[in-house]
C-alpha positions, -999 to +999 in steps of 0.1 A: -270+470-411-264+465-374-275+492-349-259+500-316-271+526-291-246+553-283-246+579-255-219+597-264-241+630-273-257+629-237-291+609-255-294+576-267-292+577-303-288+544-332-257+543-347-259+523-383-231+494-379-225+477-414-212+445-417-181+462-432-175+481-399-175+448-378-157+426-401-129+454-403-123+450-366-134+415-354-115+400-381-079+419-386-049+416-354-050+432-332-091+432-331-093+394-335-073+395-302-061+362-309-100+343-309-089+309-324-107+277-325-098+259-289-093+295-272-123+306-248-135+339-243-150+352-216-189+371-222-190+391-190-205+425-207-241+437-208-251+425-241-268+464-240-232+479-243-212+475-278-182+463-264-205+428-263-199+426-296-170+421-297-172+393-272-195+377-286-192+384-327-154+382-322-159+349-309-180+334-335-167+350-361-130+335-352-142+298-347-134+301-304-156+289-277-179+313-261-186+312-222-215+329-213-210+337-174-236+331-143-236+352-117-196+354-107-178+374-134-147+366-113-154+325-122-161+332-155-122+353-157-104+323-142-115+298-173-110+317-205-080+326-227-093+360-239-114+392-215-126+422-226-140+446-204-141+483-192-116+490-168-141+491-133-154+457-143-117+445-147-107+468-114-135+443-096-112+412-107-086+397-088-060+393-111-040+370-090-065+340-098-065+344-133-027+342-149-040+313-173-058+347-191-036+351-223-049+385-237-071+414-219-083+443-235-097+472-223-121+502-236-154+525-224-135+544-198-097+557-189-076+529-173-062+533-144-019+532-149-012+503-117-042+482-135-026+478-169+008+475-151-007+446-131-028+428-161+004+432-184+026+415-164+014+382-171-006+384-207-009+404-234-030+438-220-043+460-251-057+496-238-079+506-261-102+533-274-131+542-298-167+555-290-196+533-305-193+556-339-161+543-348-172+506-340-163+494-306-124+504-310-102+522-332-069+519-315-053+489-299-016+484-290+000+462-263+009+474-231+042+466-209+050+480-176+085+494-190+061+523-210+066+556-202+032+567-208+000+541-210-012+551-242-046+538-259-019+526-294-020+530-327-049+531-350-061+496-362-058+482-396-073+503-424-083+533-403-066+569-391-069+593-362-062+627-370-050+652-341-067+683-352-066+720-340-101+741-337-097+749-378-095+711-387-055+714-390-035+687-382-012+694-347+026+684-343+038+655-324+036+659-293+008+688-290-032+682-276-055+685-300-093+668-305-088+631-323-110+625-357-111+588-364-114+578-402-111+552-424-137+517-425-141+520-386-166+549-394-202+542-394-232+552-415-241+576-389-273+579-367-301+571-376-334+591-383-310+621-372-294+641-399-285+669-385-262+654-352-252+631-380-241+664-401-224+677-369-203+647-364-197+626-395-175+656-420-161+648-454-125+632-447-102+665-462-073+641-461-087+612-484-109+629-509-144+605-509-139+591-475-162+606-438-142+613-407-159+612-375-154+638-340-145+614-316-147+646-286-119+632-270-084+649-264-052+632-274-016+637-289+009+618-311+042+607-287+075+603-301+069+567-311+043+566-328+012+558-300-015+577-291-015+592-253-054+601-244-064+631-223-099+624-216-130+640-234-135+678-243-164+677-223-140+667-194-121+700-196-133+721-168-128+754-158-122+761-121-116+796-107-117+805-138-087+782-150-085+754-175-083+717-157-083+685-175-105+662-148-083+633-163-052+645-153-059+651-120-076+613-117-040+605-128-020+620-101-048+605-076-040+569-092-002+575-092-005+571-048+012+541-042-023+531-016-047+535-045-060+516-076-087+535-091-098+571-094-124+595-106-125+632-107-157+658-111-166+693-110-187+703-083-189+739-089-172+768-111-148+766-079-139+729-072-132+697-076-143+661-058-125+629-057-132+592-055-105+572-050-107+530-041-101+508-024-112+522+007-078+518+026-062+541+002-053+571+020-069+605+013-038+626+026-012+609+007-035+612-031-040+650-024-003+654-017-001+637-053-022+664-066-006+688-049+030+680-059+023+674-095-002+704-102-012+732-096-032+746-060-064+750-082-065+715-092-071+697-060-102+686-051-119+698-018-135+663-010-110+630-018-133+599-007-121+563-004-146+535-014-140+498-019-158+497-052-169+529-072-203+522-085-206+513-122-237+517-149-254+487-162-226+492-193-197+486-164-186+527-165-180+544-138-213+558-123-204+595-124-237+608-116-242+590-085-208+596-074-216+634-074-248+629-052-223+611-028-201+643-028-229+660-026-242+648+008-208+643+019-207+680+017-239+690+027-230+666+062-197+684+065-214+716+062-239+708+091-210+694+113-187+723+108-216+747+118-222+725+152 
C-alpha cells in the first residue's frame, strides 16, 4: 500500500494507493505514455504532488531513463522524449525549444485550448484528468488542433466514468452531469477516515461488487465518444443570484487571440475577477470575449494581465493569492475613484 496526500476535500487527507492501482495505469497505453528503454523522461514535479509518480514510477517501471532536473525546468524539457506536468508549469515552457519532445501530458488543472493546440502540433499531447482518488489519471486521449472541443478523452484501460444526475442516474450524451470514476483506478479510500471515505467511495450499482468514487467534477459524453470537462462542482457559482460555471467563463477569456492562460473567481455573491497572462494580453478585447459569448452577469468586474500567474508548490494555479491580488486591486481602485 502506497499513500498519497490529496486535497481535493479542502484538508489534506491519505489516500491508500495499492500496487494494483499503479500498475493499472503506469503499465497499460495510453498511461505508459510510451516510457521505453532508450526514451528519457523529464522529472520536473514536486515529488509532494501525485502526478510525480507517474514521472518517476512510470519511468522505472517501463525500463526508460529518468532525468531528475536542477534548477531550469525549461533545460530539463529540451532533453527528454516524454513531459508530464500541470498545465501552468507547461504554460511557463517555451515550446519552441523543445520539438524533439515526443509525448506531453497534462493533468491537476484545466488546460488552456491555444496550449494544447500549440504542444499538439508537434508530438503527441494527452489532456488528461483524475483526482489523486482515482490514481493520478483516469482519462487520457490524444489531442489534435482539428478537435472541436479539447476534451480530457476516454477512460483508461479497465476503468469507467459514469455521468450521473443528483439520484445516481446515468445522463444522455451530450447532457452535464457530475463524473463517478470506477473500475481498478479506485483506491482503498482514506485513511483513518471512514466516514469522508463513506461519503465518497459508494458501492458501484452498475458492476455489482465493484466501489465507484465522486470525482466532484462536471462533465458530459460528446458525440464521439470523449469526455468534455466543465470544471468542479465547487466551481459553480452563483452570481446575482444566477448559475455561472467559473470554467466557462476562463474559456471565453482564453479564446482572445492576445492571451494564453486564464483564471476566473468569485469575489462576492455579485461578481467575478479575472487573471489573464501574459501581461500584453489585452483586458478590453477578453471581456469583449465574455461579453459576446455569455451572458452580462458573467463578466468579471476586474480582468488583470500578468506575465506568470503564481502557482502552488504542486504547479496549480495559486487561486488564493490571486484573490488577495484582486482584492487590493480593488480596494486601490476604490480609494482612487473616491479621490
Amino acid at each position: 500500500m502506497i499513500l498519497f496526500t490529496s486535497g481535493t476535500t479542502g484538508v489534506p487527507n491519505g489516500v491508500q494507493v495499492t500496487h494494483g492501482n499503479l500498475a493499472n495505469i503506469l503499465l497499460t497505453s495510453p498511461g505508459d505514455l510510451g516510457m521505453r528503454p532508450g526514451s528519457r523522461v523529464g522529472q520536473i514535479l514536486s515529488i509532494a504532488f501525485d502526478m510525480a509518480a507517474w514521472e518517476t514510477l512510470g519511468a522505472l517501471s517501463n525500463g526508460a531513463t529518468l532525468v531528475i532536473r536542477g534548477k531550469s525546468i525549461q533545460q530539463t524539457a529540451e532533453t527528454v522524449d516524454i513531459l508530464i506536468a500541470t498545465p501552468s508549469i507547461l504554460n511557463s515552457i517555451d515550446a519552441s525549444r523543445c520539438h524533439q519532445v515526443k509525448t506531453v501530458a497534462v493533468a491537476g488543472e484545466p488546460c488552456p485550448r491555444p496550449l494544447a493546440d500549440s504542444w499538439s502540433a508537434f508530438c503527441t499531447f494527452y489532456n488528461s484528468c483524475g483526482p489523486t482518488e482515482t490514481t493520478i489519471i483516469n482519462t487520457a486521449e490524444p489531442h489534435q488542433p482539428t478537435k472541436p472541443v479539447l476534451s480530457i478523452g476516454r477512460p483508461t484501460p479497465n476503468n469507467t466514468v459514469y455521468v450521473l444526475d443528483d439520484d445516481l442516474r446515468p445522463l444522455p450524451i451530450g447532457q452535464k452531469g457530475e463524473m463517478w470514476a470506477g473500475g481498478d483506478c479506485v483506491t482503498a479510500g482514506y485513511l483513518d477516515n471512514p466516514d469522508l471515505t463513506a461519503d465518497r467511495y459508494r458501492p458501484d450499482p452498475y458492476r455489482p461488487g465493484e466501489i465507484m468514487f465522486r470525482t466532484r467534477d462536471l462533465g458530459r459524453w460528446t458525440e464521439n465518444g470523449e469526455l468534455e470537462h466543465f470544471g468542479r462542482v465547487d466551481d459553480l457559482v452563483k452570481i446575482r443570484g444566477f448559475r455561472v460555471e467559473l470554467d466557462g467563463v476562463t474559456s471565453a477569456l482564453e479564446a482572445t487571440d492576445c492571451g494564453n492562460q486564464a483564471v476566473t473567481l468569485k469575489y462576492d455573491d455579485r461578481s467575478l475577477v479575472a487573471f489573464i497572462s501574459p501581461a500584453t494580453a489585452c483586458p478590453r478585447k477578453a471581456a469583449n470575449q465574455v461579453t459576446r459569448r455569455l451572458p452580462y452577469y458573467c463578466k468579471p468586474v476586474a480582468i488583470l494581465p500578468m506575465n506568470d500567474l503564481p502557482r502552488t508548490p504542486r504547479g496549480k494555479l495559486d487561486k488564493r493569492q490571486l484573490l488577495k491580488l484582486a482584492q487590493a486591486h480593488l480596494a486601490a481602485l476604490t480609494v482612487e475613484l473616491a479621490q
